[in-house]
C-alpha positions as CSV (number, residue, x, y, z in Angstrom):
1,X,-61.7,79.2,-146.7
2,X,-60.3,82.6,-144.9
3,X,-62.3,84.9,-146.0
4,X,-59.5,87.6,-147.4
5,X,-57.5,85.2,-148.9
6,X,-58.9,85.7,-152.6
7,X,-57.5,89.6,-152.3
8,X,-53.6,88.5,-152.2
9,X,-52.2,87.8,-155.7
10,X,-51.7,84.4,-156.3
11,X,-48.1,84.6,-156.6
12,X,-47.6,86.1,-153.0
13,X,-49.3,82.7,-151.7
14,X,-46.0,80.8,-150.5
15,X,-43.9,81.2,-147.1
16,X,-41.0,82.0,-148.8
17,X,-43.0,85.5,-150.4
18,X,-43.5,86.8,-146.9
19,X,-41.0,90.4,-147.4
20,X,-42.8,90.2,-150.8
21,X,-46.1,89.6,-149.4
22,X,-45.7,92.4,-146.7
23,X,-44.4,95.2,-149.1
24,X,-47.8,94.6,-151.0
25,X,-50.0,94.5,-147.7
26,X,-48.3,98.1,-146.6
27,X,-48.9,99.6,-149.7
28,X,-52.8,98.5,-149.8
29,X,-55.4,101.2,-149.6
30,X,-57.1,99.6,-147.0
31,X,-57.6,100.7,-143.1
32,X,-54.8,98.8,-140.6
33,X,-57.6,96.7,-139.1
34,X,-58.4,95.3,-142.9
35,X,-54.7,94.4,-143.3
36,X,-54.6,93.0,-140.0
37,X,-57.3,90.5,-141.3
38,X,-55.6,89.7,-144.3
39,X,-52.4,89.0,-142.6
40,X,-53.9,86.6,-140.2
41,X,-55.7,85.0,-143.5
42,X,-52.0,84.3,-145.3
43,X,-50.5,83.3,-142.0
44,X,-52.8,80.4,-142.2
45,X,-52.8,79.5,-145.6
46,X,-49.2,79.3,-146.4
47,X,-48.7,77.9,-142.9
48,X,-46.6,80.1,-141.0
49,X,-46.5,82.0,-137.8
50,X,-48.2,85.0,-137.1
51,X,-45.5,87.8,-135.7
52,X,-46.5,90.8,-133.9
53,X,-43.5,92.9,-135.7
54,X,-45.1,92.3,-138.9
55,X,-48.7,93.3,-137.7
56,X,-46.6,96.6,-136.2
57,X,-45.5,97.4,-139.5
58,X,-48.8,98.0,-141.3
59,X,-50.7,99.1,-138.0
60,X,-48.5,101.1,-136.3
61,X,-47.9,99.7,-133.4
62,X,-51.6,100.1,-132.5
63,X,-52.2,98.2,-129.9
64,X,-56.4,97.8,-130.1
65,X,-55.1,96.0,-133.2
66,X,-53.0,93.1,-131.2
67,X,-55.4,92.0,-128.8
């Protein structure tokens, strides 16, 4: 089981809650490496593709947090 995935509220677990999903990740008090970690983790549950815009939106572009 990804390891963050019992952070995200239950009813953000489904592709179609991505923008939904996102909103709530930004405004998480957590560092952008955290949120990083839990992006990745939905990605895989709900089965979709990870995007590097997305990761740019709660990281700032930072690119130690890409690679």
């Amino acid at each position: 089981m990804p390891e963050f995935i019992g952070l995200i509220p239950e009813e953000l677990l489904y592709p179609e809650k991505l923008e939904d999903f996102l909103i709530w990740l930004i405004q998480l008090d957590v560092d952008p490496w955290t949120k990083k970690y839990i992006y990745l983790d939905f990605c895989y549950w709900v089965g979709i593709a990870v995007d590097k815009e997305h990761i740019d939106l709660f990281t700032g572009g930072a690119e130690i947090t890409w690679g």
